[in-house]
C-alpha positions as CSV (number, residue, x, y, z in Angstrom):
1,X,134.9,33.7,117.6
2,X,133.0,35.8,115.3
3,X,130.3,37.6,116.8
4,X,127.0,37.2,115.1
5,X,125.8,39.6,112.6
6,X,122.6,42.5,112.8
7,X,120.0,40.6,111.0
8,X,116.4,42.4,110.8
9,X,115.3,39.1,112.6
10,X,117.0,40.9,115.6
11,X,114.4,43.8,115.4
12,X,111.8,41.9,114.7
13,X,108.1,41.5,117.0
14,X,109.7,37.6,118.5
15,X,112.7,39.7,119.6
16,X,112.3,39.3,123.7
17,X,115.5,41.6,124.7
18,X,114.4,44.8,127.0
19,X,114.8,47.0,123.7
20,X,113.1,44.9,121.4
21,X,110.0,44.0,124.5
22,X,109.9,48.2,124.6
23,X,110.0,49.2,121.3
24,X,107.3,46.6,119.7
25,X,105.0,47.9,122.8
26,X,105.4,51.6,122.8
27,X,103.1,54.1,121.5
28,X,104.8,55.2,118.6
29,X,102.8,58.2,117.9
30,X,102.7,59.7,121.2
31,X,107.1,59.2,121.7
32,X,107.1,61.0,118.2
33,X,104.4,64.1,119.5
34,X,106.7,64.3,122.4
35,X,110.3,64.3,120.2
36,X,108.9,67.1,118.3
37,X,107.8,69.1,121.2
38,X,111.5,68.9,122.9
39,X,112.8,70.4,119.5
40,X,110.1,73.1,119.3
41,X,111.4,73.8,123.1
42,X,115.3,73.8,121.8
43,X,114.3,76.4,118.7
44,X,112.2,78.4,120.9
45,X,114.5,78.6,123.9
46,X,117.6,79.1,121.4
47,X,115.5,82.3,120.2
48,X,114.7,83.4,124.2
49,X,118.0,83.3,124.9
50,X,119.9,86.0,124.4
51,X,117.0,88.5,125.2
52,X,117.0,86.4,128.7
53,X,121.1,87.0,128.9
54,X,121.4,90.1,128.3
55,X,118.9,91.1,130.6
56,X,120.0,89.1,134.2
57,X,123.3,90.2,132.9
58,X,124.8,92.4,136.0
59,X,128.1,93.6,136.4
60,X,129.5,91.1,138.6
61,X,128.2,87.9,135.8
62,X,127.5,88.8,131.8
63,X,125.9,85.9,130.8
64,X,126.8,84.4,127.4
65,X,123.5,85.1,124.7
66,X,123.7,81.4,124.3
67,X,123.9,80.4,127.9
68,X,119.8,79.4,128.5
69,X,120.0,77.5,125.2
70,X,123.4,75.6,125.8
71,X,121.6,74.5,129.5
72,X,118.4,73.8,127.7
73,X,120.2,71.1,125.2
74,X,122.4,69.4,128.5
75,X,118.5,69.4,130.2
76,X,117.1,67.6,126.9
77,X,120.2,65.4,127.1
78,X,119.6,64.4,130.4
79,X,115.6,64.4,130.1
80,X,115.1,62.6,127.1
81,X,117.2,59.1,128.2
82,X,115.3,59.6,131.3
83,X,111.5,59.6,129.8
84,X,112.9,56.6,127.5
85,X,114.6,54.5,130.8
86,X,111.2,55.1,133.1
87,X,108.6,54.1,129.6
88,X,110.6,50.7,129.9
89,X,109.6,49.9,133.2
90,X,107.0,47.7,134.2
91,X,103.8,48.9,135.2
92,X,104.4,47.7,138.3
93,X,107.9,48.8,139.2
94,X,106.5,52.6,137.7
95,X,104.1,52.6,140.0
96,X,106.7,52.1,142.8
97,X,108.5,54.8,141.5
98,X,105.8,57.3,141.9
99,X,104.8,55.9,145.4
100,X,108.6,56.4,146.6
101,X,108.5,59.9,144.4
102,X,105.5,61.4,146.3
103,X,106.6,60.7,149.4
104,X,110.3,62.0,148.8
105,X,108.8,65.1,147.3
106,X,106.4,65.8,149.8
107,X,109.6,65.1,152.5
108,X,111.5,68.0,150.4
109,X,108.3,70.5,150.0
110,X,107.9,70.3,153.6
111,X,111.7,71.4,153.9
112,X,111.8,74.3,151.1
113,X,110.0,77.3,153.4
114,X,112.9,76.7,156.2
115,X,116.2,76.1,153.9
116,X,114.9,76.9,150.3
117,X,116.3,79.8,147.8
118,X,113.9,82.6,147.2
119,X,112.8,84.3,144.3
120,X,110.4,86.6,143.6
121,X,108.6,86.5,146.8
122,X,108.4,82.6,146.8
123,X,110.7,79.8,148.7
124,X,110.4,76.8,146.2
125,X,113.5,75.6,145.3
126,X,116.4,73.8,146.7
127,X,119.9,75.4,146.2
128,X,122.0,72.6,144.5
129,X,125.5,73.4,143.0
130,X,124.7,74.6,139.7
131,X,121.4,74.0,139.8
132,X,118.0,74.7,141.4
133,X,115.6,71.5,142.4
134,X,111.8,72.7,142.3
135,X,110.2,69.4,144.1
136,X,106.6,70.1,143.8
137,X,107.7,69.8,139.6
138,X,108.4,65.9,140.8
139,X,105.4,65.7,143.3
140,X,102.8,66.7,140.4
141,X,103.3,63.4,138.2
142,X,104.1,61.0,141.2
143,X,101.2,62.7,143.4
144,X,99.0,61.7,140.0
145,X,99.8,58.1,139.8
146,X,99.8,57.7,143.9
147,X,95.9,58.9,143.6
148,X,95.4,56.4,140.5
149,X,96.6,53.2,142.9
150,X,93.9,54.8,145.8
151,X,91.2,55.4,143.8
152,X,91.6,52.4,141.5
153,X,90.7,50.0,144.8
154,X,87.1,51.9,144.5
155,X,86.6,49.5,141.4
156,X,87.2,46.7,143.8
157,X,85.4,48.1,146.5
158,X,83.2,51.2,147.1
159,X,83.6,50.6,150.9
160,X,87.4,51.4,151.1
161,X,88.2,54.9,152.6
162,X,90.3,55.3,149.7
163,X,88.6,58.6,148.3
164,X,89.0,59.9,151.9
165,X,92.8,59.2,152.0
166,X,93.3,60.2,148.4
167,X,91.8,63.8,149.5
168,X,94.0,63.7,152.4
169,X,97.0,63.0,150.0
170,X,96.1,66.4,148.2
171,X,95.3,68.4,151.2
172,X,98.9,67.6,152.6
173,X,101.1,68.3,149.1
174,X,98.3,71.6,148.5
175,X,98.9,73.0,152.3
176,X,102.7,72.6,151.7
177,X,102.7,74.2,148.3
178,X,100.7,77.8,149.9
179,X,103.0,77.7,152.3
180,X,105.8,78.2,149.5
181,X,103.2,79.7,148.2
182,X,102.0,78.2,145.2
183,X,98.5,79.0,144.5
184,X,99.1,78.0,140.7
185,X,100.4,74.5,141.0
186,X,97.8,73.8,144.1
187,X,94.8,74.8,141.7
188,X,96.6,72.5,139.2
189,X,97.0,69.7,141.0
190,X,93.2,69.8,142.6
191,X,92.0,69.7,139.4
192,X,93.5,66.9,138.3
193,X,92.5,65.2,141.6
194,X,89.2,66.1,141.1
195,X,89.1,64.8,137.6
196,X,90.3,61.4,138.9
197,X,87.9,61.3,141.4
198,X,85.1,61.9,138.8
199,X,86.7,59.4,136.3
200,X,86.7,56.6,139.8
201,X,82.8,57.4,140.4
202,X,82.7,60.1,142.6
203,X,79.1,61.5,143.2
204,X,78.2,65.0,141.7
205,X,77.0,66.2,144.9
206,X,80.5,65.8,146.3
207,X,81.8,67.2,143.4
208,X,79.5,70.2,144.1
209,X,80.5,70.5,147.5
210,X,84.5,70.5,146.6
211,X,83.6,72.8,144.1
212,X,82.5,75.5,146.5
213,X,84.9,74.8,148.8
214,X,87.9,75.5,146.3
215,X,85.6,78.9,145.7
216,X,86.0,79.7,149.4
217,X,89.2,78.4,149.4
218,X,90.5,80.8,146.9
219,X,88.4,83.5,148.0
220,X,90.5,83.2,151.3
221,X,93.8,83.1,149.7
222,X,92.5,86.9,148.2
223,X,92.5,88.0,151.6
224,X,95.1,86.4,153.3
225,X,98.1,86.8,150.6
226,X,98.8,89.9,149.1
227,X,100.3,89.2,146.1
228,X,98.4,86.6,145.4
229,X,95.3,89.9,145.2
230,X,97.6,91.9,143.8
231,X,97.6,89.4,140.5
232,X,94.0,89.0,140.7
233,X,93.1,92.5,140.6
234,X,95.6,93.4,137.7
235,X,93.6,90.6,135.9
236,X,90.5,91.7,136.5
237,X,90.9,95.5,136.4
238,X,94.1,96.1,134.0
239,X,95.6,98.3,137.2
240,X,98.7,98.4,138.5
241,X,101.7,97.5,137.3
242,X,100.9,95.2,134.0
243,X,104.9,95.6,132.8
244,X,104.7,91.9,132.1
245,X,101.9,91.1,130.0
246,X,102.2,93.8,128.1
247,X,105.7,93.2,126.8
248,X,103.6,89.6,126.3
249,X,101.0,91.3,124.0
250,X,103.7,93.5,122.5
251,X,105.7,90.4,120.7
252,X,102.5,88.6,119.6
253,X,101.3,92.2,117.8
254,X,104.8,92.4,116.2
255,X,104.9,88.7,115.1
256,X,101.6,89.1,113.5
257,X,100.7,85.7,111.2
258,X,104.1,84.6,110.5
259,X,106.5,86.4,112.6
260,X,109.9,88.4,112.0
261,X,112.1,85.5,111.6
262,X,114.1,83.3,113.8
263,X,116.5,85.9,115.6
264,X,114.8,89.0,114.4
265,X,112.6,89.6,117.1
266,X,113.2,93.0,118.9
267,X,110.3,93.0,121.7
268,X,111.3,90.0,123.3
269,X,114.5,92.2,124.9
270,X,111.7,94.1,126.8
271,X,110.1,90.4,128.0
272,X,110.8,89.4,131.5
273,X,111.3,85.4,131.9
274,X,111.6,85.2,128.2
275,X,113.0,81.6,128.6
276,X,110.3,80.6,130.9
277,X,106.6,81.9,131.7
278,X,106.2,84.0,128.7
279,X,108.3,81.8,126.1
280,X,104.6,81.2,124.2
281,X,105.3,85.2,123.3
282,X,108.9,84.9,121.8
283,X,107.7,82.3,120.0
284,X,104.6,84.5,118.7
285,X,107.1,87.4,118.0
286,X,109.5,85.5,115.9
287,X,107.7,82.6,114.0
288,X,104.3,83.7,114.2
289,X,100.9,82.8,115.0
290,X,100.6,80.2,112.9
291,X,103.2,79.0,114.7
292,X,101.9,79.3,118.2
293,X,98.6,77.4,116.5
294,X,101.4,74.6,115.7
295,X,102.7,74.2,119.1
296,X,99.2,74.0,120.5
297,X,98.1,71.7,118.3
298,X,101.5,69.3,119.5
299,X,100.1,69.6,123.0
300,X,96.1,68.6,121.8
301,X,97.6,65.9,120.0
302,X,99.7,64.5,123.6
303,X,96.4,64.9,125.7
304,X,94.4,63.4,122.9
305,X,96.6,60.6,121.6
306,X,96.9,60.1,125.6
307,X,93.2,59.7,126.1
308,X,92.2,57.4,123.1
309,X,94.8,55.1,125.2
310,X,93.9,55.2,128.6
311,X,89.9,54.6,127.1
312,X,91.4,51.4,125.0
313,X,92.9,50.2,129.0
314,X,91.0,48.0,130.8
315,X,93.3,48.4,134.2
316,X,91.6,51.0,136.2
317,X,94.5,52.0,138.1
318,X,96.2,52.3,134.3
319,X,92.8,54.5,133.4
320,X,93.2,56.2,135.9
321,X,96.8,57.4,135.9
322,X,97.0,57.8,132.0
323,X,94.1,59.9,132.6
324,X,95.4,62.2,135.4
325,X,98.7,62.5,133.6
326,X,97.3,63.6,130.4
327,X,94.9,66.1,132.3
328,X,98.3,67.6,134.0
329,X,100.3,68.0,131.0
330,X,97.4,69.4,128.8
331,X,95.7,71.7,131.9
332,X,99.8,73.3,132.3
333,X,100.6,73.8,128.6
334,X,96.3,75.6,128.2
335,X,97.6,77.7,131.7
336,X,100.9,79.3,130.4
337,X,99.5,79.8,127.0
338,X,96.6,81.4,128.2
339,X,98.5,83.3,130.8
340,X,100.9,84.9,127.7
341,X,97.4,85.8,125.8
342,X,96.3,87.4,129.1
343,X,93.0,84.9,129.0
344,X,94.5,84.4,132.6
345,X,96.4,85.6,136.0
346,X,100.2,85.4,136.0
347,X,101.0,82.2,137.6
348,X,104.5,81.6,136.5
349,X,103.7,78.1,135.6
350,X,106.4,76.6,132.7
351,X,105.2,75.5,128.9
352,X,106.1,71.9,129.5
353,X,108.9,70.2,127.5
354,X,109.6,73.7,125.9
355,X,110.2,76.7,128.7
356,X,114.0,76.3,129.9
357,X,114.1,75.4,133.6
358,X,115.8,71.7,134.8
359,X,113.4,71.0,137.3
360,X,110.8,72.0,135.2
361,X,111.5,69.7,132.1
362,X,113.2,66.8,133.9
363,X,109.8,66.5,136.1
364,X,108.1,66.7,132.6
365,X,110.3,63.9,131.2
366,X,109.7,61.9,134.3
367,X,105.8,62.2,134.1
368,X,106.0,61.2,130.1
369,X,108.0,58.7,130.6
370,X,105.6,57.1,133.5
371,X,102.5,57.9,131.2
372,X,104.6,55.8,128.3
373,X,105.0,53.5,130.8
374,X,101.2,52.8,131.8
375,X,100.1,52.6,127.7
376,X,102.7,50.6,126.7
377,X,100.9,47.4,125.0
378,X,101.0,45.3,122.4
379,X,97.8,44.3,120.2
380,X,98.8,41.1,119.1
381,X,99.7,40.0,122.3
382,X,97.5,42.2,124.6
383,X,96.0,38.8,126.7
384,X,99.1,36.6,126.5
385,X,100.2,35.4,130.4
386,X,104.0,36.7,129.2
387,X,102.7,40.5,128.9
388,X,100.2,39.9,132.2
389,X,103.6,39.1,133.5
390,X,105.7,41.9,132.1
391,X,102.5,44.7,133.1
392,X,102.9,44.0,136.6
393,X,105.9,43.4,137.1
């Protein structure tokens, strides 16, 4: 028997297959901001590349000058099917996924300081063959959603302990991530905590007292860890050894408005972690500043586009996740950026979606995916009992 001909019927709103149900309810404008920022992140790790080669090149490995940017296109490979599999899911089964996520990561963080690889003073990763696993990249977007479903019970009722427990949620993944240490991805993650918190009804006088007790917090951290001063006082003074940033500065003076043209850059050979922290810079030296004001504008378009749908959501938990998701994304991208313009300490934090790393843009990938997930909705049929159904699961 024949099998039935593509019809445009088949792609059309009453088609009820898991493709059709997902792409009649995703956010188109947000899945096409995020497709262009992967291939920014391709062209801008394709130019980092051989500058990052030839310089972790030793004479035991040479590394290929295409090596980062032929890993970078198997990580988009990977990544991308996996943002598109978890924006299918339910909002309910994505919320189990992040529930099961935090508590795996936090299972893993706690391992990392007593079997984990180290690397420039710092035990976060996992040796894998072939590959390094980073799992406070995972615990950031599952940690988000896991304090979404505790705080969203506040809207329900102000007597649960929920705010306590949420707090006690952060304190545990934060106290694991110094020990690695990570000051920059604990600050990161309190923030967005605290945001959420605010966003569930959390009094200002709290918020006051948390406040000061981050001030102290970090204010300790000065003391206690030395390279953790040492990065604070370079900031602050322009002492010490500044190598980094100032191989940074150097490529965004020689790119000028519209750079020196895709593989022309010369700088970006003296750049350390070209195809990571300071990617922002190759992409100043070699296409410009206009260009860099193009990539930032992707990122303000995410976080806005992002916004303007958790605001439309009437789910708090759904508020509240889209929310904290958009705040992480939107508070990394404004860290490394500002970090390559020197507006900020070195805290070798990635450029999501477009610095090379695997744990880095497959934990991306996983927290877009979730956020596609949550703001997935269609107008027409916004209050129908079948999409009550399909939201939660």
């Amino acid at each position: 028997m024949a099998s039935r001909p593509w019809t445009p019927a088949a792609f059309s709103r009453g088609d009820r297959s898991p493709f059709g149900r997902w792409f009649w309810t995703i956010d188109k404008g947000l899945l096409l901001l995020v497709i262009a920022l992967m291939v920014v992140g391709i062209i801008a790790v394709a130019a980092a590349s051989p500058a990052a080669a030839r310089r972790l090149s030793g004479t035991n490995f040479r590394y290929d000058d295409l090596y980062f940017f032929k890993r970078q296109i198997v990580w988009v490979l990977i990544g991308a099917p996996l943002m598109l599999g978890v924006s299918m899911l339910s909002v309910g089964n994505a919320k189990r996924l992040a529930l099961v996520g935090t508590l795996g990561a936090l299972v893993l963080m706690a391992v990392v300081p007593f079997m984990g690889g180290d690397a420039n003073g710092a035990a976060r990763w996992i040796e894998l063959p072939g590959f390094k696993l980073q799992p406070s990249e995972f615990f950031k977007p599952c940690f988000i959603v896991t304090t979404a479903w505790l705080l969203s019970f506040r809207f329900e009722d102000r007597t649960l302990p929920v705010l306590q427990l949420s707090f006690m949620t952060l304190c545990l993944g934060g106290g694991l991530l110094v020990l690695q240490p990570d000051f920059g991805q604990t600050v990161l993650i309190a923030m967005v905590w605290l945001v959420q918190a605010m966003l569930a009804g959390m009094s200002m006088q709290i918020v006051g007292i948390l406040a000061a007790i981050g001030v102290a917090g970090l204010g300790l951290a000065y003391l206690t860890f030395d390279h953790f001063a040492l990065r604070i006082d370079k900031f602050l003074t322009g002492g010490g050894d500044t190598y980094q940033i100032d191989r940074a500065l150097d490529c965004f003076r020689s790119g000028g408005l519209l750079g020196t043209g895709p593989g022309d850059g010369t700088r970006k050979f003296r750049l350390p972690e070209a195809q990571t922290d300071y990617i922002f810079s190759v992409i100043g030296e070699e296409f410009g500043m206009i260009a860099c004001l193009m990539v930032a504008g992707l990122f303000i378009g995410i976080v806005v586009r992002a916004f303007l749908l958790a605001l439309d959501e009437d789910d708090p938990f759904v508020f509240l996740a889209a929310s904290g998701l958009a705040t992480q994304f939107g508070a990394q991208a404004s860290i490394n950026m500002m970090v390559n313009l020197k507006l900020l300490p070195s805290k070798g934090m990635t450029l999501p979606f477009i610095s090379h790393g695997g744990s880095s843009f497959l934990a991306c990938a996983l927290g877009m995916g979730l956020l596609m997930a949550f703001t997935r909705r269609n107008p027409f049929l916004k209050s129908s009992p079948y999409v009550e159904r399909w939201r939660a699961g």
